[in-house]
C-alpha positions in Angstrom: 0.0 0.0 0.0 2.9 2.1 0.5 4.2 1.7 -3.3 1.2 2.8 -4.3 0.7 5.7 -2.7 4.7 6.8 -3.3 4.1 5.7 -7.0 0.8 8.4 -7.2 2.8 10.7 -5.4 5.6 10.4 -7.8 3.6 10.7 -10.7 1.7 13.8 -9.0 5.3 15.6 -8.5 6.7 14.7 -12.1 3.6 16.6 -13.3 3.8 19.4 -10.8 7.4 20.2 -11.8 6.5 19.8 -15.3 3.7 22.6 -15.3 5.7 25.0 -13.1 8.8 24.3 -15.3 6.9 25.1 -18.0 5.4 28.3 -17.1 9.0 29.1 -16.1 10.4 28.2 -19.2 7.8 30.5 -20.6 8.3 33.4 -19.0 11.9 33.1 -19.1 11.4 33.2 -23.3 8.7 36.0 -23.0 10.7 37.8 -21.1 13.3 38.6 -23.6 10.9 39.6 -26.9 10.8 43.1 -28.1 8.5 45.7 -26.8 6.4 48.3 -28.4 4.1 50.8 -27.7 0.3 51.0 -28.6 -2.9 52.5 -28.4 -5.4 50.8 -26.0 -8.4 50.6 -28.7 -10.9 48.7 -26.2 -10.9 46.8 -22.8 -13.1 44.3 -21.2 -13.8 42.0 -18.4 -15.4 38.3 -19.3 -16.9 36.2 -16.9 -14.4 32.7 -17.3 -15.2 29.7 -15.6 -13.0 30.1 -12.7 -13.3 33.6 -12.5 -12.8 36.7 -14.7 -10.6 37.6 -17.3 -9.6 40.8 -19.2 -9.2 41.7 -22.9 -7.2 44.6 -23.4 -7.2 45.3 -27.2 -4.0 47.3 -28.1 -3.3 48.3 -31.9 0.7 48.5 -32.5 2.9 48.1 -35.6 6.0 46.5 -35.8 7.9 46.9 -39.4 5.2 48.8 -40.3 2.6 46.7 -40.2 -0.3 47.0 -37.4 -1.0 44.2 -35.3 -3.9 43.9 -32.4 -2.9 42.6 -29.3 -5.5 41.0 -27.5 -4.2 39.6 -24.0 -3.7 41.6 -20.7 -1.3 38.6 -19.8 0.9 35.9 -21.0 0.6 33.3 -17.7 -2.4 34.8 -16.2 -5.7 34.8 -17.4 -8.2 34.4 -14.5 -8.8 36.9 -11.5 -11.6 37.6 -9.4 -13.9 40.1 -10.3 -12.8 43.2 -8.4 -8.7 42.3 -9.7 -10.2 42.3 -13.3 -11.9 45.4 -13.0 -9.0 47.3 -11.6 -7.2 46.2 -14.5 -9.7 47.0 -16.7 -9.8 50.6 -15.3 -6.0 51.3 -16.1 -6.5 50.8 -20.0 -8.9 52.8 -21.5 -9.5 53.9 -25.1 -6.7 56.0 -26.2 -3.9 55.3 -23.8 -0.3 54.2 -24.8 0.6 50.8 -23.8 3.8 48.9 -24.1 3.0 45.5 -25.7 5.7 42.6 -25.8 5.7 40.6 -28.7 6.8 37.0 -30.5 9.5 38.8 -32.7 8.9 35.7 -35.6 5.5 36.4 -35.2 3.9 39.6 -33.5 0.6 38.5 -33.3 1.6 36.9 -30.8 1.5 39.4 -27.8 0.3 40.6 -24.7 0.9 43.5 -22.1 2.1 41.7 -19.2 4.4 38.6 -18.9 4.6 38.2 -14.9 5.2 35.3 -13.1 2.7 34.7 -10.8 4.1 32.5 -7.6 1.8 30.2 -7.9 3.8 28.4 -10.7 6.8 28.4 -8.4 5.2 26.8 -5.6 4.1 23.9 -8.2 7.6 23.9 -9.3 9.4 23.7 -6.0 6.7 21.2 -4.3 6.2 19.2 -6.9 10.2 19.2 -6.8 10.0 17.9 -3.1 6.6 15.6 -3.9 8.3 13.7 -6.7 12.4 13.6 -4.6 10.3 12.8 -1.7 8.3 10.1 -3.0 11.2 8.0 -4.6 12.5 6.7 -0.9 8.8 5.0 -0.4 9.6 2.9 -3.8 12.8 1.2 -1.9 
């Protein structure tokens, strides 16, 4: 009975690590793309279904081409609903907003690229969880 519960424990730590590593890995890349500034053309809060998320549409060119960037936020997408309003309120029609973008392919974009802790914790405890684990399988 043991086995089995160090086995599931395993497997729940391998995937832990592997969701935090990625959003990690993410950010990591995000973090390094090209900014550039934009017009806010529209913003709104949607009702998810774990909460709220915000649309902040931003119109910026790159190479002379104009793009629409449609995401407040690269790892985060679901807030209550006083977080997503407060957001919200910060971008209105014609305000300038830096927008980081996929430099092979702009469209790929959004205003924010934070990582939340959240993905840290996952990373670190499923870390322990899955090192943790492998003594019950002696």
């Amino acid at each position: 009975m043991f086995k089995i519960a160090s086995m599931i424990a395993l497997f729940l730590g391998l995937g832990m690590m592997a969701w935090g590593g990625y959003k990690v890995f993410w950010v990591n890349r995000v973090s390094n793309w090209p900014t550039e500034t934009g017009e806010v053309i529209d913003t709104r809060v949607m009702e998810r279904r774990f909460g709220y998320g915000v649309e902040v549409r931003v119109r910026f060119r790159v190479d002379g081409e104009e793009y629409i960037s449609r995401r407040y936020s690269f790892t985060q997408d679901r807030f209550s609903r006083e977080r997503a309003e407060d957001i919200a309120s910060r971008y209105w029609e014609g305000v300038m907003a830096s927008v980081r973008y996929n430099p092979r392919d702009p469209g790929e974009s959004a205003l924010k690229y934070h990582l939340p802790m959240t993905y840290m914790l996952l990373l670190v405890g499923g870390g322990l969880l899955f090192f943790g684990s492998l003594g019950g399988l002696r």
